[in-house]
C-alpha positions in Angstrom: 44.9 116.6 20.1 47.8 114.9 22.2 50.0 117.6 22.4 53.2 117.0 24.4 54.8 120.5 23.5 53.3 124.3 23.1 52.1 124.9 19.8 52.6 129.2 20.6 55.8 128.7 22.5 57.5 125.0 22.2 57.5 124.5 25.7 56.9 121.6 27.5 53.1 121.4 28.6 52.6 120.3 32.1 49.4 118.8 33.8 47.7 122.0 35.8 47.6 121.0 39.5 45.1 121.2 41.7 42.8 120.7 38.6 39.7 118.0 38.6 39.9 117.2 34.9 43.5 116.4 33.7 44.3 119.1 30.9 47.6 120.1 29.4 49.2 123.6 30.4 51.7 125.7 29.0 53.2 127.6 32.0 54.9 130.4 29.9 51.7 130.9 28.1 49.6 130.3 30.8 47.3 128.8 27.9 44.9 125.4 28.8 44.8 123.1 25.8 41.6 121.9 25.6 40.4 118.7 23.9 36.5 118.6 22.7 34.5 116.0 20.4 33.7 117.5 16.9 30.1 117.8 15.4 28.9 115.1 13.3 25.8 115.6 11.5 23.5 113.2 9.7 19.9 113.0 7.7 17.2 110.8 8.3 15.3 110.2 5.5 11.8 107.7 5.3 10.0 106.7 2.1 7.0 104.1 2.1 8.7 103.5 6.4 11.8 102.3 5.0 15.0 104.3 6.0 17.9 105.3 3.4 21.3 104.2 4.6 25.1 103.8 3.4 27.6 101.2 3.3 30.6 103.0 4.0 33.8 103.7 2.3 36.6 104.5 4.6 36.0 104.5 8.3 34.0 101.7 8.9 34.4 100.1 6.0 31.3 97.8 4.7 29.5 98.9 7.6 26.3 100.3 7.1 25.0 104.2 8.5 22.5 106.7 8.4 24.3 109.1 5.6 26.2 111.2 8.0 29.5 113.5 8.3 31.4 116.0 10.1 31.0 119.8 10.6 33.6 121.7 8.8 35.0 125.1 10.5 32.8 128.2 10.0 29.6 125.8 8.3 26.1 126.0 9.3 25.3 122.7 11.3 22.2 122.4 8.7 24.2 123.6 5.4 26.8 120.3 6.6 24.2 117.8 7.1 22.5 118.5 3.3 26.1 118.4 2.2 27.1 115.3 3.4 24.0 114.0 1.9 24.8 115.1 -1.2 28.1 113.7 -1.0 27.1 110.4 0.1 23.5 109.8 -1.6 23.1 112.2 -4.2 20.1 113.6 -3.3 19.0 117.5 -2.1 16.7 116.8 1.3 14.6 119.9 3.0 15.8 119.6 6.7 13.3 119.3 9.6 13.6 119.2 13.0 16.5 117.6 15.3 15.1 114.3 15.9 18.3 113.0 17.9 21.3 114.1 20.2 24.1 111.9 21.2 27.6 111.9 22.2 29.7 108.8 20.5 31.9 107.0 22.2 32.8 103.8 20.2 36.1 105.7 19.5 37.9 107.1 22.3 40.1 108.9 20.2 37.9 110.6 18.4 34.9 111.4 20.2 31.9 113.3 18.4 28.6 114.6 19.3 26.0 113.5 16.4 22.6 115.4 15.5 20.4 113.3 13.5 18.1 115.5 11.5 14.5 114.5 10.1 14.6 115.2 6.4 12.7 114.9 3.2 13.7 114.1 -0.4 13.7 117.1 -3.2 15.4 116.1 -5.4 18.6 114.2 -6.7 19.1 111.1 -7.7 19.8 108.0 -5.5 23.6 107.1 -6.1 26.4 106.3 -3.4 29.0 109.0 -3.7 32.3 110.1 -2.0 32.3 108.3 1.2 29.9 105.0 0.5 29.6 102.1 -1.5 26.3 102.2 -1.9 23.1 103.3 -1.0 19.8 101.8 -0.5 16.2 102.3 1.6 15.4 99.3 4.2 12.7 98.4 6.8 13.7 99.6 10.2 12.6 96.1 11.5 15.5 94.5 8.9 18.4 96.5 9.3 21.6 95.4 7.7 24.6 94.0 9.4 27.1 95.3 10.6 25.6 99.2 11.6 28.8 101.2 12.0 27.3 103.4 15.3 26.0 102.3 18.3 23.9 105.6 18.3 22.7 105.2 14.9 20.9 102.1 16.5 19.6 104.0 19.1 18.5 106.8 16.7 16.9 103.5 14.5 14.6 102.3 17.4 13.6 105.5 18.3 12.6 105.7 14.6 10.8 102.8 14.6 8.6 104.0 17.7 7.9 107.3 16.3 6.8 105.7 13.2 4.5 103.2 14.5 2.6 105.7 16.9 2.3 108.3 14.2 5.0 110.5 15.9 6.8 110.9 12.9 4.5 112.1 10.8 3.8 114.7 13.4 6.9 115.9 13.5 7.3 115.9 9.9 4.4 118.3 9.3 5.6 120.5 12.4 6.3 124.3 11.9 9.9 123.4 12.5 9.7 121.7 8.8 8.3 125.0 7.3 11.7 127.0 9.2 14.0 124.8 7.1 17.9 125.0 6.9 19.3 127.8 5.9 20.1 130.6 8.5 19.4 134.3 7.3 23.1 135.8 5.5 23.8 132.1 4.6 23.8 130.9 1.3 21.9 127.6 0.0 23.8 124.6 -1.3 23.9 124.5 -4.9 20.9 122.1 -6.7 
């Protein structure tokens, strides 16, 4: 959001003095314009401790991720991040708990804050969709090249310490998994 001009009142937007962090003002307004990362959401899924990823379509093109997306306005963070897995790997996943936080930075123009959830397979069939090429599980120790996010490597060798102490088989048999995705007044995604 690089505005230049009001968006309410066409007036020129000034920088508000005396200010530590350097945000555009409308005067006549008196109205702050704010500029804040959106949400990305993704799904970590592990069969036999191999992870699925995509090789993108798009951004990042031939690059692989961990299936992954962005929050649209007024959707349940948990409702988006089986969605985008739908879109991009044709499968239905039962969410369990956040297993990562992180703010990205590898594009300055479009900062995001990710949250990796655990998930498990319910259905669905293994297919690349909308946004990837194609889709496939692999060995945390044998990653392909190029990863598209720095913080999906982080998320990775976090992974692959969780799994090798048992931690992730912990957390995947937590209560959390059994308070699963969908909020109460919210509807599921269709099968």
């Amino acid at each position: 959001m690089g505005y230049r001009f009001c968006p309410h009142c066409g007036d020129a937007l000034v920088i508000r003095p005396g200010s530590s962090i350097t945000r555009p003002y409308c005067p006549r307004c008196s109205k702050v314009f704010y500029r804040n990362p959106t949400v990305g959401v993704a799904v970590i899924i592990v069969e036999s401790d191999e992870l699925l990823l995509v090789r993108r379509l798009g951004s990042h093109e031939g690059q692989w991720c961990i299936p992954c997306g962005h929050l649209e306005w007024d959707e349940e963070v948990r409702e988006a991040a089986q969605r985008e897995l739908k879109e991009e790997t044709g499968l239905l996943a039962r969410l369990g708990p956040v297993f990562a936080v992180h703010s990205n930075f590898h594009d300055p123009e479009h900062q995001t804050v990710g949250v990796w959830f655990l998930g498990k397979r319910l259905d669905g069939h293994l297919k690349a969709g909308t946004d990837a090429s194609e889709v496939r599980f692999f060995p945390l120790g044998r990653l392909p090249e190029p990863m598209a996010f720095p913080t999906d490597r982080l998320v990775c060798d976090k992974l692959e310490r969780c799994l090798r102490s048992g931690v992730y088989d912990l957390l995947l048999g937590s209560r959390f998994t059994e308070e699963w995705s969908t909020p109460p007044g919210r509807a599921c995604l269709p099968g």
